[in-house]
C-alpha positions as CSV (number, residue, x, y, z in Angstrom):
1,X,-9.1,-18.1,24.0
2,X,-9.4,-17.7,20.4
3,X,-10.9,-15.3,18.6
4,X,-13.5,-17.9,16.8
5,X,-14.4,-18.6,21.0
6,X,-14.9,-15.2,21.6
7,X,-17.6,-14.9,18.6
8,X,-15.6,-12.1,17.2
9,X,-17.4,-9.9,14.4
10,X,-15.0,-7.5,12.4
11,X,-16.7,-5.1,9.8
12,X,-15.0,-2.6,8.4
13,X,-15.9,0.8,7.1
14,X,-13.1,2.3,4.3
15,X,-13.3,6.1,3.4
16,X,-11.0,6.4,1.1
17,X,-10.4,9.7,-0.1
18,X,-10.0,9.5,-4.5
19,X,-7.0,11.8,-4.5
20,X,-6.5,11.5,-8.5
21,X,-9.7,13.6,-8.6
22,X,-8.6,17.4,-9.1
23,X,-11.6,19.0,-8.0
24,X,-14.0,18.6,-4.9
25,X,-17.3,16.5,-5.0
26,X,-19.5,19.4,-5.8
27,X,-17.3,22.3,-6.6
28,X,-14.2,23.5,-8.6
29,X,-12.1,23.4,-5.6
30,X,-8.5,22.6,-5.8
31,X,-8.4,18.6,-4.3
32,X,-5.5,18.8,-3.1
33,X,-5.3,20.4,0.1
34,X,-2.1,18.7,1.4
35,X,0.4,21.4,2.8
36,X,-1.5,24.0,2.1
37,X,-2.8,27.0,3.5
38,X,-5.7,26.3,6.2
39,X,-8.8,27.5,5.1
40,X,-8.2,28.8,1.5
41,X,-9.5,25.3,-0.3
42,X,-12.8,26.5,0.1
43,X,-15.7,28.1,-1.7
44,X,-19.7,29.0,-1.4
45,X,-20.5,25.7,-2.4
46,X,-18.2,23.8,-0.5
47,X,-19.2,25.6,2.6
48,X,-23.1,25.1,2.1
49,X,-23.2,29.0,2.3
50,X,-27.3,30.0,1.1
51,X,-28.2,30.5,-2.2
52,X,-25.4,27.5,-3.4
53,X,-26.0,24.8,-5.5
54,X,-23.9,21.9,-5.6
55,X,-22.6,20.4,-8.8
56,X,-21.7,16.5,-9.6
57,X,-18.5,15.6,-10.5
58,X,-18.8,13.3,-13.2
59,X,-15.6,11.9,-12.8
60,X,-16.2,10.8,-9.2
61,X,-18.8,8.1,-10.9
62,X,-16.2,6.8,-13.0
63,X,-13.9,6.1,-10.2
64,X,-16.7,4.8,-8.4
65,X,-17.5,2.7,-11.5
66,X,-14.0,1.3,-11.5
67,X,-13.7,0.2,-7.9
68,X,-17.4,-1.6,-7.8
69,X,-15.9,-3.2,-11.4
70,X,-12.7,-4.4,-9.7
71,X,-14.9,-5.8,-6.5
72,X,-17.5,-7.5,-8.4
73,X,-20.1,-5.1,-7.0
74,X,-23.5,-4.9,-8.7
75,X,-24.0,-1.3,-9.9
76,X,-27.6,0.9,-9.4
77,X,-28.7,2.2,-12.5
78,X,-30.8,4.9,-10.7
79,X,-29.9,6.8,-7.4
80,X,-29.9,10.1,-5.5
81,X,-27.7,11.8,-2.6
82,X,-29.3,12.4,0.8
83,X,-28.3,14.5,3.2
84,X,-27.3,13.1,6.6
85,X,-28.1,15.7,9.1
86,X,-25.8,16.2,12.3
87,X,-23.9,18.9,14.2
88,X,-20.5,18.9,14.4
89,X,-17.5,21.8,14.0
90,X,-16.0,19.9,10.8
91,X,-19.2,19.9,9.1
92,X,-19.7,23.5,7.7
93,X,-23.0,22.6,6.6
94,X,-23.9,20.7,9.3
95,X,-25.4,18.1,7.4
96,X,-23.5,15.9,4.7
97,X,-24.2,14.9,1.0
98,X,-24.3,11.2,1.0
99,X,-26.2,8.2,0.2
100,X,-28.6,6.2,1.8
101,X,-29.6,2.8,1.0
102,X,-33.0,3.1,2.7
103,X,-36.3,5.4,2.4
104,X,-36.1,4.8,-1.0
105,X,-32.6,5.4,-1.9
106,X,-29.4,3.3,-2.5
107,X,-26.0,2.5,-2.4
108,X,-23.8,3.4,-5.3
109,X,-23.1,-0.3,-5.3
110,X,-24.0,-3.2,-3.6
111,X,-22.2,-6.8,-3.0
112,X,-19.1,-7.7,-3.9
113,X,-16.2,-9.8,-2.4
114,X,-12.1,-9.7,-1.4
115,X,-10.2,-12.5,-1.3
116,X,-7.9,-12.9,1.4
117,X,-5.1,-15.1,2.3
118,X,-3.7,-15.6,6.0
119,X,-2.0,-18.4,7.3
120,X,-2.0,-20.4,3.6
121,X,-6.0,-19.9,4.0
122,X,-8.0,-18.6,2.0
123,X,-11.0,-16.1,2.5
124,X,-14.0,-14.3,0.9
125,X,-15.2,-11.3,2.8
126,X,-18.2,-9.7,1.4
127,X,-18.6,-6.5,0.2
128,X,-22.4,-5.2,1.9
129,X,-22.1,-1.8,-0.1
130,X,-20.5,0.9,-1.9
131,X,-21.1,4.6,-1.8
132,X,-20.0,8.5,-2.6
133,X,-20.2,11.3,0.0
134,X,-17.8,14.3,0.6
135,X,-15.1,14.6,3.4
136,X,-15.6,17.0,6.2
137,X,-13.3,19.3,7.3
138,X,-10.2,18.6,9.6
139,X,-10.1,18.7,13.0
140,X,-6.7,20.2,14.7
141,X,-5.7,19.6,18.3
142,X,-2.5,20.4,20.0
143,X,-1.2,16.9,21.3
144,X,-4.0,14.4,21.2
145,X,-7.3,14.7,21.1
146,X,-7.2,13.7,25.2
147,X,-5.5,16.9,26.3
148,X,-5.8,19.1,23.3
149,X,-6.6,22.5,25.5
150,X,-8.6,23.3,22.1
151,X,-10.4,22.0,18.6
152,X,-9.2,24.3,15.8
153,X,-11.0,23.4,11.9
154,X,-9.1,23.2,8.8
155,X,-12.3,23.3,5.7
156,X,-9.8,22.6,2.8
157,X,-10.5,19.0,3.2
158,X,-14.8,20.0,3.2
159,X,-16.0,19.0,0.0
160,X,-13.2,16.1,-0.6
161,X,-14.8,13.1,-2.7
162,X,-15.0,9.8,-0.7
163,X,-15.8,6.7,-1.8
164,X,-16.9,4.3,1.1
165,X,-16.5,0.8,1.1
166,X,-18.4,-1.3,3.8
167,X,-18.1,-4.7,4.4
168,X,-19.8,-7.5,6.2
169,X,-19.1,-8.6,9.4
170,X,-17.3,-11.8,8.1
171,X,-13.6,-10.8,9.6
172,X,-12.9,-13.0,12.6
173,X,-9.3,-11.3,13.7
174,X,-7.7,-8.3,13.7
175,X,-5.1,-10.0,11.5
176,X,-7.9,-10.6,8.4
177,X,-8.9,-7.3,8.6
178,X,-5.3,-6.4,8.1
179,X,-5.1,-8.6,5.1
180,X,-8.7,-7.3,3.9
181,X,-7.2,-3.7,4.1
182,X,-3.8,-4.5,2.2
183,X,-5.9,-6.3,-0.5
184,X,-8.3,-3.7,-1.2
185,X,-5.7,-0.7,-1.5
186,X,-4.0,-3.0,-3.8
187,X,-6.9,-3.4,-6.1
188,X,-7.1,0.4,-5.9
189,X,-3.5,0.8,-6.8
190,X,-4.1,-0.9,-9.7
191,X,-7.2,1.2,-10.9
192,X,-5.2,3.9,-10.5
193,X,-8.0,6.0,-8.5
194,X,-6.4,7.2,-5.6
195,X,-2.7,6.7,-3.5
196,X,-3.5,5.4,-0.5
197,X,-0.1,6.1,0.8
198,X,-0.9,10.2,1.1
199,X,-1.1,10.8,4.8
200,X,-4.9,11.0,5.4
201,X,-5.9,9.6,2.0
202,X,-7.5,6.6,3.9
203,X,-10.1,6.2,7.7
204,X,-11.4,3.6,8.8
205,X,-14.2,3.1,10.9
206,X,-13.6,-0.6,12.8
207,X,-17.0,-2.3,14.3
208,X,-16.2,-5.1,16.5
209,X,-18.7,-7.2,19.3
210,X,-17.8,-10.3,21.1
211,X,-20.4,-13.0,21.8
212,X,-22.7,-11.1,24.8
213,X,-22.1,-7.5,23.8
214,X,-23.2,-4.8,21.2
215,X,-21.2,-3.9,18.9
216,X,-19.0,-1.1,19.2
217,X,-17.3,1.4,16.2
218,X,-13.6,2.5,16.9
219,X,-14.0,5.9,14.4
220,X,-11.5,7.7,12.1
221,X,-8.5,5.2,12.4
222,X,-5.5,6.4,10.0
223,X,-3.2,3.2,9.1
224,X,-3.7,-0.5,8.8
225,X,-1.4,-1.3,11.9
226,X,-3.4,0.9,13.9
227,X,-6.4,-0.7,12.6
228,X,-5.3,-4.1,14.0
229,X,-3.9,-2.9,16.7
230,X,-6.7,-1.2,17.8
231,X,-9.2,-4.3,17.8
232,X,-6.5,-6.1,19.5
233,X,-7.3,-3.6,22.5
234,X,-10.8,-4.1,22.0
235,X,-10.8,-7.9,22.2
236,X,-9.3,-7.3,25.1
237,X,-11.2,-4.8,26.6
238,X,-14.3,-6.1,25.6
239,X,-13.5,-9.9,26.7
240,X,-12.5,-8.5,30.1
241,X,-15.5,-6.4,30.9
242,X,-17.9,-9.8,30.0
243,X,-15.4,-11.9,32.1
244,X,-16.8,-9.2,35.0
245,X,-20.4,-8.8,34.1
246,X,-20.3,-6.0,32.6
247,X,-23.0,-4.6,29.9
248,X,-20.8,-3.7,26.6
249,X,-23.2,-0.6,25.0
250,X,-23.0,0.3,21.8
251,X,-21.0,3.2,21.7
252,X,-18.4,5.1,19.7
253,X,-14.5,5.4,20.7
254,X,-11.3,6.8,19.5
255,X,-7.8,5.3,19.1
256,X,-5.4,7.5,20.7
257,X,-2.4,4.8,19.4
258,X,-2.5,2.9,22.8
259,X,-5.9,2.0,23.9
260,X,-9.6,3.1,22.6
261,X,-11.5,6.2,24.5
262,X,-15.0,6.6,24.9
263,X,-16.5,9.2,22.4
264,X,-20.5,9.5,22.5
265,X,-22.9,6.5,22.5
266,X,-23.6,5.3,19.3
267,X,-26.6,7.4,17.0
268,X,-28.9,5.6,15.7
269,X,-29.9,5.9,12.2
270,X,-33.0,8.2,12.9
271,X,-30.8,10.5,15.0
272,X,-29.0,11.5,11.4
273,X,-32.6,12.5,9.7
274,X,-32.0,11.1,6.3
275,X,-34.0,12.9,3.5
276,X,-33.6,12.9,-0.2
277,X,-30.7,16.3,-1.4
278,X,-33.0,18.3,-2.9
279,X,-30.3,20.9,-4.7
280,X,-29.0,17.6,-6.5
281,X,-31.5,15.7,-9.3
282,X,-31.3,11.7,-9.2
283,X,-28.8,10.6,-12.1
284,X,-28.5,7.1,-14.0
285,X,-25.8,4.3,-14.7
286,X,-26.2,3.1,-17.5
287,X,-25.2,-0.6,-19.1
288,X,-23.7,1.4,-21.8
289,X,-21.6,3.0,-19.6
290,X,-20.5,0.4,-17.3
291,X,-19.5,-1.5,-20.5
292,X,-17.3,1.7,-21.3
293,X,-16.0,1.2,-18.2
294,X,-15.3,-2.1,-17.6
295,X,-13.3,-1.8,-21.2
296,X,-11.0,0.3,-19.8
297,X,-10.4,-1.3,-16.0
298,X,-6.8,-2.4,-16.2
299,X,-5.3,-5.9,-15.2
300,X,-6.5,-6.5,-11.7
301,X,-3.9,-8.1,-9.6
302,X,-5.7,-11.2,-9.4
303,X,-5.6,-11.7,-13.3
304,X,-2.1,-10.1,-13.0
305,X,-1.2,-13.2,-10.8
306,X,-2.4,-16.1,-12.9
307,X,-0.2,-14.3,-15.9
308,X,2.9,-14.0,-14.2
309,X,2.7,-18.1,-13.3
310,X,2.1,-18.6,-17.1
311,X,3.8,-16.4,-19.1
312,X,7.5,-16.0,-17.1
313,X,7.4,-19.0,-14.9
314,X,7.5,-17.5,-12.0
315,X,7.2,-19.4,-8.3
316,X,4.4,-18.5,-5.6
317,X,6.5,-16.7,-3.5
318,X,8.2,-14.1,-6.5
319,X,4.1,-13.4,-7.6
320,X,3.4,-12.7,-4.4
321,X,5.9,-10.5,-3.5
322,X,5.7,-8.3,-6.9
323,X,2.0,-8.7,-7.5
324,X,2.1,-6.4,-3.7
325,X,3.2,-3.3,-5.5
326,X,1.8,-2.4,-9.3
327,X,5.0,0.0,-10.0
328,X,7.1,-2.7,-9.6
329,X,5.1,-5.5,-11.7
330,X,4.8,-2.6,-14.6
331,X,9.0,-2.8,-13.8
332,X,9.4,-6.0,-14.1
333,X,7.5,-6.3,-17.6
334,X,8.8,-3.5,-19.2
335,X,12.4,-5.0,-18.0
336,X,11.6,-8.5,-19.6
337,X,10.2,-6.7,-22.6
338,X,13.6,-5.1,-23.8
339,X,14.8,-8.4,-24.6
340,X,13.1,-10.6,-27.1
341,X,15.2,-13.2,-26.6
342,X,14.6,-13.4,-22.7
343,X,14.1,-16.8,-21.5
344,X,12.6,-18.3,-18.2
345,X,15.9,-18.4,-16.5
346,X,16.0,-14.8,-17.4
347,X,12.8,-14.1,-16.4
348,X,13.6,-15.4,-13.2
349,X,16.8,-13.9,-12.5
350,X,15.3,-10.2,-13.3
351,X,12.2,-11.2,-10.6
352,X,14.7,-12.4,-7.9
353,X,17.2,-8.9,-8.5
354,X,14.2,-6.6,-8.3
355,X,12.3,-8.1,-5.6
356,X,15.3,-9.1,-3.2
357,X,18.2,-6.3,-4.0
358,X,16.9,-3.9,-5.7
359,X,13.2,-4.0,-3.5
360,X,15.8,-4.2,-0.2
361,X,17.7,-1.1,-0.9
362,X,14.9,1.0,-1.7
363,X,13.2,-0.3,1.6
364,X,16.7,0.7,3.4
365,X,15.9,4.3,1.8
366,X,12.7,4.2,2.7
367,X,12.2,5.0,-1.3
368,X,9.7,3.8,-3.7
369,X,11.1,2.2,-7.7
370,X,8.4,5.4,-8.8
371,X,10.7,7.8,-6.9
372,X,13.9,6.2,-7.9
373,X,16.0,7.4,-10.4
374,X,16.3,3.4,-12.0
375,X,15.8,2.3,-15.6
376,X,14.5,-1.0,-17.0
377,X,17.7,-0.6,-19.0
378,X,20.3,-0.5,-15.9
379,X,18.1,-3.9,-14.6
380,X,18.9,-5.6,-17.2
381,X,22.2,-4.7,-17.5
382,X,22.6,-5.5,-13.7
383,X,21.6,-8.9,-14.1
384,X,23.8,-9.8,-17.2
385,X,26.6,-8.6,-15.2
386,X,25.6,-11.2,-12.1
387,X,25.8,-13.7,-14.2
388,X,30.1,-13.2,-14.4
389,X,29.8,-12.3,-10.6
390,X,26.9,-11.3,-8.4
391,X,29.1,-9.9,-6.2
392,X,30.0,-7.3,-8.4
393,X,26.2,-6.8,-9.3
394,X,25.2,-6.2,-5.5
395,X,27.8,-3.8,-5.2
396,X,26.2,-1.6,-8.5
397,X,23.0,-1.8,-7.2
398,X,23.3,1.4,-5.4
399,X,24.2,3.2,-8.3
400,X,21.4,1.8,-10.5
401,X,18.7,2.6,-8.0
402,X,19.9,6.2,-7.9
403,X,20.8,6.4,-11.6
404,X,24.6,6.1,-12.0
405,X,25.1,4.5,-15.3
406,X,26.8,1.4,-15.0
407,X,30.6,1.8,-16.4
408,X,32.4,-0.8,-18.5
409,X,32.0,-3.8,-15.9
410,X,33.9,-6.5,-19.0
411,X,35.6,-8.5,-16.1
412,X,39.4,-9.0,-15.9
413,X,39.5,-12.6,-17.0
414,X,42.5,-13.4,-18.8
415,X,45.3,-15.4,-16.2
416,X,48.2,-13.0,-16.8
417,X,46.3,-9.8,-15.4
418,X,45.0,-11.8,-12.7
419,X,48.1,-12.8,-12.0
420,X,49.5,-9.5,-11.6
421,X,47.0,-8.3,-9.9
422,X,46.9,-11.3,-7.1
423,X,50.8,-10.8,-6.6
424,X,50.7,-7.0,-6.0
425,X,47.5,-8.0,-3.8
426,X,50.0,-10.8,-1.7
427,X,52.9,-8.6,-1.7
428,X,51.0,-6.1,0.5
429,X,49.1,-8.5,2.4
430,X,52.8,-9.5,3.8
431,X,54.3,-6.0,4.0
432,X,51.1,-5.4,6.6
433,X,51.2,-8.3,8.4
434,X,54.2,-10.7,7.9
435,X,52.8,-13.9,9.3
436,X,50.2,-14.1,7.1
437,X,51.6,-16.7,4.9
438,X,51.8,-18.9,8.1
439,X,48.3,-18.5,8.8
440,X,46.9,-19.5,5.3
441,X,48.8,-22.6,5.7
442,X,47.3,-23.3,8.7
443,X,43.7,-22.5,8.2
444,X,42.8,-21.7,4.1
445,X,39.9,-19.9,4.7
446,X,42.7,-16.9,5.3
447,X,42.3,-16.8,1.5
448,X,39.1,-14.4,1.5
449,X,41.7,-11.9,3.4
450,X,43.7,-11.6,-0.3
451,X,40.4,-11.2,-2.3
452,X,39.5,-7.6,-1.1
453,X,42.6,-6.2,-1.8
454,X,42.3,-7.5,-5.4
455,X,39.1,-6.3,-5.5
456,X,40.2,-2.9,-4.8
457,X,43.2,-3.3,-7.4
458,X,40.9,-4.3,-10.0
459,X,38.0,-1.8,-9.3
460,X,35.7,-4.9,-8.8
461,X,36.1,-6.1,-12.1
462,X,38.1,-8.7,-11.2
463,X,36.5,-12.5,-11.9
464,X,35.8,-14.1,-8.4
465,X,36.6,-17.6,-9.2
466,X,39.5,-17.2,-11.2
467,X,41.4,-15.3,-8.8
468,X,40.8,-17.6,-5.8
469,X,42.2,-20.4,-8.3
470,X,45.1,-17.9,-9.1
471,X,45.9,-16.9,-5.7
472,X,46.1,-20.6,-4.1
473,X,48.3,-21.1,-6.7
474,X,50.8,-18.1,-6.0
475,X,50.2,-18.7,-2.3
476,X,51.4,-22.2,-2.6
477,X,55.2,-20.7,-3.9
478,X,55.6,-19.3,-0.9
């Protein structure tokens, strides 16, 4: 059965963590807490410790800005923090400052939209709303959380400004709410407010039902493939126990990375005992500000998309490789822009290198072009050089990722070195294996055995098509 049968509702909950921040939420404390000490992040404040006051980071509303901006969300111009009340190790307060859309508060933002794209078909989820709250501490099990023999609590992480983004429930498949999680960090690359690829920098809370059955939240999931693979297990699960009559509650579970466990039952929005923070005063957004704002945003990939068609000529499939990863777009253009008098073939050519050689052998390092040691310079002089022989040029391209400068690549050209070359090159071809003569004349595809060794001679400068030429004609004296 399908998942359109099944009456599958995805909505997704993203906390994403706004790791360009330097300081908490609501103190001075250091933001990043990665690889550090456990427990020295931390702070009065942070720790709700009596007699505290919390203090807003302004900053966090300009992120927060940016983001409801680049998802066409519609900003409140007046709002407050609540506190959401609950026990639980990680929360040192045991309550947490965030917002509340009801009892007379609101989100940050609410509405919005990403477009998706899966299987050539194209998508609008909607965005239901946008808020700030601060991270709670870490939990730390030996293991898994199944057979941990303990729970130990990290608090550098208390304090951490999040930014959640909820969604309707308009996904249909775990494979859209894949695509929906690639496109938004994408958008979030671009505004340059957090790095989704720090471990931990991203959760998401998964709520999935099946026609006949409540819905039910898969909490704290850590990577977009375990995302989908979790509400694969769900569909599953969930399909099975209606196909035997079972009552699906709503509930809470955990993805231990092969199937979902049962946490608590699901609390219900009274259990959390919203009220208004009353150590924080209400603060405004105003038009003024959001125009500031919105001045600033950057190119958004979708506006970055339409561009690249335009202005470099670009097909569907090069845009929507390099439109996937910002460092490599701000690459491309600052390649292309070296050159004034860079036309579309060029434009072209430079696309194809980066996104196909260069991209692959970064991927084979498991690198990034930002932690790469290549310059727009090298590119460029990469491709002019593929242009006399790409096979030369894939062979550079692991000294240009890791910074080598490329050496005087003029190829060997002219017939009388190629010559020389070529008959040194046949002359030991022979001495190692005699008959080889007799087995070019029987089959000429023997010729690619005399090309390495002038490639070796020549130090790969030597011009591919000349020497074949060269060689079936020296081969032919023989």
């Amino acid at each position: 059965m399908s998942s359109d049968d099944l009456g599958v509702m995805i909505g997704l909950e993203v906390h994403v963590q706004l790791t360009e921040l330097k300081t908490k939420l609501f103190c001075s404390c250091d933001a990043d807490y990665r690889g550090k000490e456990q427990n020295t992040l931390t702070c009065p404040t942070c720790l709700g410790l009596p007699g505290t006051l919390p203090v807003l980071n302004e900053r966090a509303l300009e992120f927060a800005t940016k983001l409801s901006l680049a998802l066409e969300s519609k900003i409140n111009d007046y709002m407050f923090f609540f506190r959401k009340n609950y026990f639980y190790p990680d929360m040192a307060k045991n309550f947490q400052i965030s917002m509340y859309n009801k009892a007379g508060g609101v989100a940050f933002a609410d509405g919005g939209k990403i477009s998706i794209k899966l299987n050539g078909k194209k998508k609008d989820v909607r965005i239901n709303r946008i808020h700030l709250e601060e991270d709670p501490g870490r939990l730390v099990h030996q293991g898994s959380i199944k057979t941990s023999p303990f729970t130990l609590v990290d608090y550098n992480r208390h304090g951490i400004t999040l930014i959640e983004v909820v969604s309707e429930p308009d996904m249909t498949s775990p494979q859209e709410a894949r695509e929906y999680l690639n496109n938004l960090k994408l958008i979030i690359s671009y505004i340059g407010i957090a790095n989704l690829d720090l471990e931990g920098s991203c959760r998401v809370d998964a709520n999935i039902s099946l026609k006949g059955g409540k819905r039910v939240e898969v909490k704290n999931i850590n990577s977009f493939k375990e995302v989908e693979d979790a509400l694969k297990y769900e569909i599953i699960r969930q399909k099975n126990m209606l196909k035997r009559g079972k009552i699906i509650e709503q509930e809470t579970r955990h993805w231990d990375g092969r199937t979902t466990i049962s946490l608590r039952q699901k609390e219900e929005e009274m259990d959390y005992r919203y009220f208004p923070e009353q150590d924080l005063v209400p603060f405004e957004i105003s038009k003024e500000y959001i125009k500031k704002i919105e001045k600033d945003l950057p190119e958004l990939p979708k506006a970055r998309n339409l561009r690249f068609r335009k202005q470099y000529h670009l097909t569907d499939h090069q845009v929507e490789t390099i439109i996937l990863d910002k460092d490599l777009c701000d690459f491309f253009e600052e390649t292309v822009n070296l050159n004034k008098n860079y036309g579309e073939s060029d434009f072209v050519q430079i696309c194809n290198w980066l996104i196909n050689d260069i991209q692959g052998y970064l991927n084979e390092q498991n690198l990034r072009i930002r932690d790469s040691k290549i310059s727009s310079k090298s590119l460029a002089e990469l491709v002019e050089i593929a242009k006399k022989s790409s096979k030369i040029a894939k062979s550079l391209v692991p000294d240009v990722v890791n910074g080598i400068p490329i050496k005087d690549t003029e190829l060997i050209s002219d017939d009388e070195s190629i010559r020389k070359i070529a008959k040194e090159a046949i002359e030991e071809m022979i001495e190692q294996n005699p008959n080889i003569i007799n087995e070019y004349k029987k089959d000429p595809k023997v010729l690619n055995a005399f090309i390495g060794p002038c490639m070796k001679k020549s130090d790969k400068k030597i011009a591919p098509k000349k020497t074949r030429k060269i060689l079936r004609e020296l081969l032919s004296e023989y």
